[in-house]
C-alpha positions as CSV (number, residue, x, y, z in Angstrom):
1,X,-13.5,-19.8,15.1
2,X,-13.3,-19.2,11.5
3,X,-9.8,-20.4,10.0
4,X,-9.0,-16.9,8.6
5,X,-9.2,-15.4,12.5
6,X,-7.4,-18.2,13.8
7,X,-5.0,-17.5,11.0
8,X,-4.8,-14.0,12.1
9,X,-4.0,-14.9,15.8
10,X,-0.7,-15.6,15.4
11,X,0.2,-11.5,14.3
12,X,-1.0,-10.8,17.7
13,X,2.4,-9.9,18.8
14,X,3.3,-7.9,15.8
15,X,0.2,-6.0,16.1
16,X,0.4,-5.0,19.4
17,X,3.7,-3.3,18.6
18,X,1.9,-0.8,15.8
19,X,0.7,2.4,17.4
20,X,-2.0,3.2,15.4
21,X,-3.2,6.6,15.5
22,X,-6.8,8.3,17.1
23,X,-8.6,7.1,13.6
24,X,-7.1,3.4,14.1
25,X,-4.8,3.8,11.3
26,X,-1.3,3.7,10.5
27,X,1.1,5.0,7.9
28,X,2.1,1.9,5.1
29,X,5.1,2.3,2.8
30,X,5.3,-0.2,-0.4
31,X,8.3,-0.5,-1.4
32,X,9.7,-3.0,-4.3
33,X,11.3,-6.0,-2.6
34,X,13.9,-6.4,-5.6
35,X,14.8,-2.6,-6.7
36,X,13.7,-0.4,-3.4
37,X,12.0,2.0,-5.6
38,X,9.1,3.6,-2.9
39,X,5.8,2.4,-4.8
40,X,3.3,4.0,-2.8
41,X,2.1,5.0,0.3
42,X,-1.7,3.9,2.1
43,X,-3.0,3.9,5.7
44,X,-4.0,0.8,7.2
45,X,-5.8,-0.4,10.1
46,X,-5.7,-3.6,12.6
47,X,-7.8,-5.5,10.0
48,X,-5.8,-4.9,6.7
49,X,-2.3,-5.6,8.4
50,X,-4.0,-8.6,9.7
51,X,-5.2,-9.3,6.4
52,X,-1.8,-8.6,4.7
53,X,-0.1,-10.7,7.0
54,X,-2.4,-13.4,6.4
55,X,-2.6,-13.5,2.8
56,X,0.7,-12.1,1.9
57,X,-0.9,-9.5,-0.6
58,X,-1.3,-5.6,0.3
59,X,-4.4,-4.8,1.9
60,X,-5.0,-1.1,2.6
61,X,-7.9,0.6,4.5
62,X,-9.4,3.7,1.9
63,X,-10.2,6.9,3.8
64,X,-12.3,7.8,1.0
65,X,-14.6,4.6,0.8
66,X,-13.9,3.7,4.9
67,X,-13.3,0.1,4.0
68,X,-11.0,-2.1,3.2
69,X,-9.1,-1.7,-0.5
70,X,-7.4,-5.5,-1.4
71,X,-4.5,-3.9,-3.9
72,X,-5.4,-5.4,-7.5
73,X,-8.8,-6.5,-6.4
74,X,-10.8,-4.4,-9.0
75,X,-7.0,-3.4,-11.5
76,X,-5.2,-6.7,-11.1
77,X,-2.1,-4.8,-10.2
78,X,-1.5,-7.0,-6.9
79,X,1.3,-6.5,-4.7
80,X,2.2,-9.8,-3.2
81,X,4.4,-9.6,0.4
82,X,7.7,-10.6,1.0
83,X,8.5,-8.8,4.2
84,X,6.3,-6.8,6.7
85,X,8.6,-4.0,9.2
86,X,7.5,-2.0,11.7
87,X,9.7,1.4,12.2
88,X,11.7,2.0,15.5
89,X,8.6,4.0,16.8
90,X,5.7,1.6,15.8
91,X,4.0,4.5,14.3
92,X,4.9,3.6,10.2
93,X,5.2,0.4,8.5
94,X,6.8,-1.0,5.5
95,X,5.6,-3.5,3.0
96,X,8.2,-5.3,0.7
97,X,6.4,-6.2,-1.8
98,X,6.5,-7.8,-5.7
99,X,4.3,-5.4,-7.6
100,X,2.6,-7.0,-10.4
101,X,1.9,-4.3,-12.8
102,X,1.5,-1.0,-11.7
103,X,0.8,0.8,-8.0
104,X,-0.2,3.9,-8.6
105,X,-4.0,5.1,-9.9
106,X,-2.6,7.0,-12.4
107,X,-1.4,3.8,-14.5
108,X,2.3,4.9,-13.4
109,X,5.0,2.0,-11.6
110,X,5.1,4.7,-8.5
111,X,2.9,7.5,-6.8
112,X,6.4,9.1,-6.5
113,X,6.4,11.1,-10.1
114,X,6.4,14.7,-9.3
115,X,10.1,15.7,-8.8
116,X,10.5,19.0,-7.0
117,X,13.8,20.8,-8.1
118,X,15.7,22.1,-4.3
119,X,17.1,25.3,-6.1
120,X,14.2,26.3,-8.5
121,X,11.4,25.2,-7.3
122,X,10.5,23.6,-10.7
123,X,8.3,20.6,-10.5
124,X,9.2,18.1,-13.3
125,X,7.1,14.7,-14.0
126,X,9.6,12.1,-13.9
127,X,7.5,9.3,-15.0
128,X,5.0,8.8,-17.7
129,X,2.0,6.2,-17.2
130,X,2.6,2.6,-18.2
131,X,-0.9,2.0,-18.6
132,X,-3.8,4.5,-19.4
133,X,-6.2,4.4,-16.3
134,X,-9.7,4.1,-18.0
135,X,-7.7,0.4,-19.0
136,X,-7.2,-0.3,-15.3
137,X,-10.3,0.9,-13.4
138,X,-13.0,2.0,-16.4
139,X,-14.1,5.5,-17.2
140,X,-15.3,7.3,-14.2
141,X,-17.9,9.1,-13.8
142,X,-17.6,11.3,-10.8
């Protein structure tokens, strides 16, 4: 058995208590382990919270490419783990993380940047990027 899997065994319990949903995925949170400013949130299946747990870093599973995304693997902004929690249901779970750089795509510290105003409506940008994305991930071409 390679050492990774055997690595991996000893999450069995905590697996087992995540109810993943009919596409094997469940909801992840990142949150900042230091300032609890919500960073981001992913889906993630049996391998990637096996993954995260194993190497302490956020591994997310990406819809859109139906494989695993290592956070930081291709932009260097890693997230490295300092607590894993699974909600009172077992249908969400929450990553504390150190965020090394940035989390979200659009070179911004959180996905969370579009402020919605209760009373007006209004939609206000609450946070400019820290980094311009072409820097992070290369001009795309799609």
């Amino acid at each position: 058995m390679p050492a990774a899997a055997g690595a991996a065994d000893r999450f069995d319990a905590a697996v087992a208590r995540i109810h993943f949903n009919a596409d094997g995925l469940v909801p992840a949170i990142a949150q900042d382990a230091t300032t609890g400013e919500i960073l981001m949130m992913a889906w993630m299946n049996e391998a990637a919270v096996r993954e995260t747990l194993v190497t302490r870093r956020g591994v997310y599973w990406s819809r859109s490419r139906k494989g695993l995304w290592r956070k930081g693997e291709s932009s260097g902004q890693m997230q490295h783990l300092k607590a894993f929690r699974i909600d009172c249901d077992g249908d969400t779970v929450l990553l504390l993380v150190d965020q090394h750089g940035v989390a979200c795509h659009t070179g911004r510290r959180s996905c969370f940047f579009d402020e919605v105003n209760p009373e007006t409506g209004d939609i206000t940008t609450i946070m400019t990027p820290e980094i311009d994305p072409e820097t992070l991930y290369g001009r795309r071409t799609d």
